[in-house]
N, C-alpha and C positions, 0 to 999 in steps of 0.2 A: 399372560403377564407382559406388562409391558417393557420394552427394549429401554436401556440406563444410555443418555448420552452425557460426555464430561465432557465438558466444556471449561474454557482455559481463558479466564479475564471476564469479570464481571462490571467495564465501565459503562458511562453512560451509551456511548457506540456499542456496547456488544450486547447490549440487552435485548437487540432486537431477535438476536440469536435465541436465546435464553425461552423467550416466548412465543416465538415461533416455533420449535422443538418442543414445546407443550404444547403447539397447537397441533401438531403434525404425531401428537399420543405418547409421547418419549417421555420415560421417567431422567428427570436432569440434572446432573451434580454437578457445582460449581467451585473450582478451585480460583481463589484470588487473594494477592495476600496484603492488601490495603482492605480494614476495619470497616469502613464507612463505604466499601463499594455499592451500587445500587444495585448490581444484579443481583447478587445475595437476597434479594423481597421475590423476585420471583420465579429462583429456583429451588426442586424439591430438598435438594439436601446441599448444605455449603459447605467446604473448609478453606480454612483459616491459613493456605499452602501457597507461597509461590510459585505463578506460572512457568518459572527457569527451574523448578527444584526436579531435576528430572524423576530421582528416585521415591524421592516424596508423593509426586503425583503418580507413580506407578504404584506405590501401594495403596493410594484413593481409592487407584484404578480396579484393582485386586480384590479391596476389600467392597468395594460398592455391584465388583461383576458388571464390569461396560461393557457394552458393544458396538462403542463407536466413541470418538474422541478428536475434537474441533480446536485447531486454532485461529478462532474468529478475529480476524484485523486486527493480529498480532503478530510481529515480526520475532520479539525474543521467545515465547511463547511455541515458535511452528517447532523447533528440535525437540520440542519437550513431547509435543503431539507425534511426531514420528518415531521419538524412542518408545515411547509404550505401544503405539500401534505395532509396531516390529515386534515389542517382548511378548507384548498379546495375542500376534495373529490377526489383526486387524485391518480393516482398509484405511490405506493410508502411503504414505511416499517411506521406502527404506530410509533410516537414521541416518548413516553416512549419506546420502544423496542431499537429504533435507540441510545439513553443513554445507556440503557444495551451495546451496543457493541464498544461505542465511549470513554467512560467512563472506566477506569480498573478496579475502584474498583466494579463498578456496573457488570460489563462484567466478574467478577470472583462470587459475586455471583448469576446471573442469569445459570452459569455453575455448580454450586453446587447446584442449584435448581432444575434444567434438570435433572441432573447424571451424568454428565463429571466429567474427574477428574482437581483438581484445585487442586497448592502449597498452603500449609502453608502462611500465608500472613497476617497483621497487618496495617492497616489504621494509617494515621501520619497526624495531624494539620502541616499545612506548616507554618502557625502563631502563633504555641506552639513554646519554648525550645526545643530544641532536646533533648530528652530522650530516653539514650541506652537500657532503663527498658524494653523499649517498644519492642523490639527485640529480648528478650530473651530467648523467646523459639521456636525461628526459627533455622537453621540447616544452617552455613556454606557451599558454599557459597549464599550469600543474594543478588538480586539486588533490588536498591532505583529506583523508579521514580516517577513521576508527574501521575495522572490520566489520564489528557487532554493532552497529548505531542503528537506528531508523528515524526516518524522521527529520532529516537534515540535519541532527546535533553533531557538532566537533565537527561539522564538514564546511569548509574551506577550498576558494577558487585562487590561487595564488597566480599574478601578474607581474608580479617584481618579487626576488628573490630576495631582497630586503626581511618579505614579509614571512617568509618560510619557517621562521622561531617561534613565532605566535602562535602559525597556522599548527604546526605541530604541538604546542604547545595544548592547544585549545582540543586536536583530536585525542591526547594522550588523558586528559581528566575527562574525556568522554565513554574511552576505552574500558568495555568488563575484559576482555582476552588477552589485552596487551599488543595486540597485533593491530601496527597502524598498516596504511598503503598510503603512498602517494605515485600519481596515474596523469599521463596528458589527457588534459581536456579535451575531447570530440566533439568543433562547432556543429550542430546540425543545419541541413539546406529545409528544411519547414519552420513554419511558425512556431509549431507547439513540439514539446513534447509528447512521446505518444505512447499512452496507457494501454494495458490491456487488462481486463477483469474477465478470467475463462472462468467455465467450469469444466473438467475433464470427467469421461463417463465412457468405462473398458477401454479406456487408453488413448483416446480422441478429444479432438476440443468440441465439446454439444454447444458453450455458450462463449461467441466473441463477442466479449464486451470492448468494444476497440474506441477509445476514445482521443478526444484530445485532452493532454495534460498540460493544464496554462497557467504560467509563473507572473508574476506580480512583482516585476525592479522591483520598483519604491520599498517594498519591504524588504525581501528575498527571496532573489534568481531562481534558485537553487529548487525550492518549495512548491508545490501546486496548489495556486490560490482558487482555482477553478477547472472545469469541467464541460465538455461539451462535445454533442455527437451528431453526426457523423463523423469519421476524422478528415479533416481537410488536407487530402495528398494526390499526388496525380494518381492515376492506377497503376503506375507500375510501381510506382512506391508502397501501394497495397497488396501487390500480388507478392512483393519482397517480403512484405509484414506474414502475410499469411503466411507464405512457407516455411519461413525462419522461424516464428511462434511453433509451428507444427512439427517443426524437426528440437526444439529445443523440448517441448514436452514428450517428444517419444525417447528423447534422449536420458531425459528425467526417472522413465520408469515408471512414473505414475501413472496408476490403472484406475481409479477416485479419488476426485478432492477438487480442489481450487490452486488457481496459480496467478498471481500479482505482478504485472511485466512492466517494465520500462524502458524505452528504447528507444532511439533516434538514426535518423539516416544521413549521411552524408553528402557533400555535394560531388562526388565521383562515385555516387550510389552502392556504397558501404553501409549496410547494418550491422549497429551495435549494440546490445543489449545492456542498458545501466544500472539494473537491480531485475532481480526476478526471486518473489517469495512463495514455499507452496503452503498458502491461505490469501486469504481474501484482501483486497486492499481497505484500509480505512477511508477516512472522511466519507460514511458514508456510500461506497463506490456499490456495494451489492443491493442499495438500495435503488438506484439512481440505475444500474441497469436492468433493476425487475420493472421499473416505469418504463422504457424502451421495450421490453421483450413483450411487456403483457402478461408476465409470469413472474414467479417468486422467486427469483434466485437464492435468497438467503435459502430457501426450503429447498433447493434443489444441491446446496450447499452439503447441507446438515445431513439428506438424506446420502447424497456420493460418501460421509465421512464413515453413514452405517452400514455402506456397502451394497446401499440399493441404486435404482438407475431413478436419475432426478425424473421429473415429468416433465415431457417433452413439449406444454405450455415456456417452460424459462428456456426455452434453449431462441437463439439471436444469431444471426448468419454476419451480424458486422456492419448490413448494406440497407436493411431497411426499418422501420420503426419511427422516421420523422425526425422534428430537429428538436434535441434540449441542449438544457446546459444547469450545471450544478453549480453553485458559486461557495466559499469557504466565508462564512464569516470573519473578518479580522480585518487590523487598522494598521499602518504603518509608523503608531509611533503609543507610548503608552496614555494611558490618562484614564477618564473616567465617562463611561459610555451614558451619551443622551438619549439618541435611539441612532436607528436603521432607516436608511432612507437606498429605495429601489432607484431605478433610473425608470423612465414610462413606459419603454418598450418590455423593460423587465417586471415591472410592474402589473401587465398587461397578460406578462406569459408566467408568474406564477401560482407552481401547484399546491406548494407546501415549503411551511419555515419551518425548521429547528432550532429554536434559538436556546445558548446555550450560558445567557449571559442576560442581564436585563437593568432596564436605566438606573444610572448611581451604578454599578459596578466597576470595579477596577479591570480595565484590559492592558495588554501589553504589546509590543509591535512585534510582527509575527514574523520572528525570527527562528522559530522551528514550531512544527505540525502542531504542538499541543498548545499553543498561544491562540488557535481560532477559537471562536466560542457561538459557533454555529454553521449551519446550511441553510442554502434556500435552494429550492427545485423549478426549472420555469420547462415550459413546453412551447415550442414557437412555431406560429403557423407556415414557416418558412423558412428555408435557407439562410438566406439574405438580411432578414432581421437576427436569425440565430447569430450570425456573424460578427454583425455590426454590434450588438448589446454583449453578448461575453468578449468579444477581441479589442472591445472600447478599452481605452486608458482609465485604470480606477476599477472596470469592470463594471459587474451589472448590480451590486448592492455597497453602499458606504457608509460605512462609520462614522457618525455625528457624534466627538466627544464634548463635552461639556468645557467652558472657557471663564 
């Protein structure tokens, strides 16, 4: 008979999940609680349950007889995947842990417990007053947000205290827990921000997905408009990365599954860890490192969730696999899309488009993750071109709206 896996969000990003776990023989039940999702076409059995409803999805889980449970490039979504794995006996990260990392105010101090270093930072009722008292001995600049956000929503980089009302204001209607933070900002000494997409297997990282995470001003800072690998850091800035990543998953607990890192370094060679989820990153990110490794990651995903050892085709050491880069579709301001226009170099080195939007559509300026409305995938015969075409101004794909 074959093994049930539940899986948790059925959008157009997690469908890849969905049917890859049919390919890999898994009978697949889908909880998602938006009507018209597309994963619901082709999974075996759907309901009609919110990914957050913890208890809901454990009696899916109860009544369907899982044996394994994914939260695929879902952030609200990962606690729901650990309380039932826990209730179940499953592979998967303990419930309380999985809060340490989904949670920000819990996920900084679970890092000041470890030994990491963590900003200065101050817990805010989203249901108090705003009180500027409360920030006072924080250091210029400050960013507000929500606990539970993902995505950049309700998050805010404050440079003048002026603007500290709004900023609050704007994390507090973003907020499901009510628990805001506001935290100094940590300039990093590299270009990029810098991603990691693992997958862990008996307690180890099998697959360093180590990327660069590249923000796009013109729209927002904050956001990663693109993608690109190797990461560009001296080596001892990598040998920091690797250690740190490896002590923070041992520290985790987690014996299978996926973990989603974000992290920057400092110019007196301080690492900091700025979100860390255990599931898979979005935009795409498991696909875009199974093109680097040569192997499936999403399948080596799915299988860590059922408790087996992925195949050791997806696993990626961080250092070799050649040069890409992944770009976000999206425009810096709104209006109504003509087309998609590559740059030559980019043009040159793509493998595959996702487009998730097409001409005559309304877009909007991409002020948080769910305003892109595609990927494109490039492969470059070199360093030196990878560089120059993702590290361009605009980046390596634009948005032609209509006038």
């Amino acid at each position: 008979m074959a093994k049930t896996l539940l899986l948790l969000g059925g959008s157009p990003q997690q469908v890849i999940a969905i049917t890859t776990a049919r390919d890999l023989g898994y009978r697949t039940v889908l909880c998602d609680y938006l009507p018209d999702n597309p994963g619901q076409h082709e999974a075996d059995v759907f309901y009609l349950v919110s990914t957050t409803d913890k208890d809901a999805v454990l009696d899916v889980a109860r009544k369907e007889n899982i044996d394994g449970i994914v939260a695929y490039a879902s952030d609200p979504a990962a606690p729901t995947a650990a309380y039932v794995s826990e209730a179940l006996g499953l592979a998967g990260i303990p419930y309380d842990m999985a809060l340490n990392f989904c949670e920000k105010h819990k996920f900084r101090t679970f890092l000041a417990d470890n030994g990491f270093n963590v900003p200065g930072s101050v817990e805010l009722d989203a249901d108090a007053p705003f009180d500027a008292s409360l920030v006072e001995g924080l250091t210029l600049p400050i960013i507000v947000k929500p606990t539970d956000s993902s995505g950049s929503k309700g998050v805010t980089v404050v440079r003048d205290l002026a603007d500290l009302p709004a900023a609050f204001e704007d994390a507090r209607e973003r907020s499901r827990n009510r628990v805001l933070v506001a935290e100094e900002f940590i300039e990093r000494a590299h270009p990029h921000v810098i991603e990691a997409e693992l997958t862990v297997s008996d307690g180890e990282v099998s697959t360093w997905g180590l990327i660069n995470s590249i923000r796009d001003s013109a729209s927002n800072p904050l956001l990663p408009a693109a993608y690109s690998y190797p990461l560009e850091l001296t080596q001892e800035q990598k040998d920091l990365v690797y250690d740190q990543v490896s002590k923070l998953v041992h520290a985790s607990g987690m014996t299978y599954g996926s973990f989603n890192i974000e992290m920057i370094i400092t110019e007196d060679g301080r690492l900091y860890f700025l979100d860390a989820g255990p599931r898979n990153g979005g935009n795409m990110l498991p696909d875009f490192i199974s093109m680097i490794a040569g192997g499936d990651v999403v399948a080596a995903t799915l299988r860590a969730a059922m408790g087996e050892t992925p195949d050791a085709t997806a696993a990626l050491d961080g250092k070799s696999g050649g040069s890409w880069g992944l770009a976000v579709m999206h425009t810096p301001e709104d209006g109504i899309l003509d087309h998609m226009e590559h740059t030559p170099a980019a043009a040159e080195a793509l493998v595959r488009e996702v487009p998730l939007a097409e001409p005559g559509d309304e877009v909007h300026r991409f002020s948080t993750c769910d305003k892109g409305f595609g990927f494109a995938f490039y492969h470059f015969p070199n360093e030196e071109t990878k560089q120059e075409t993702m590290n361009a101004p605009g980046g390596p794909v634009i948005a032609v709206l209509q006038h």
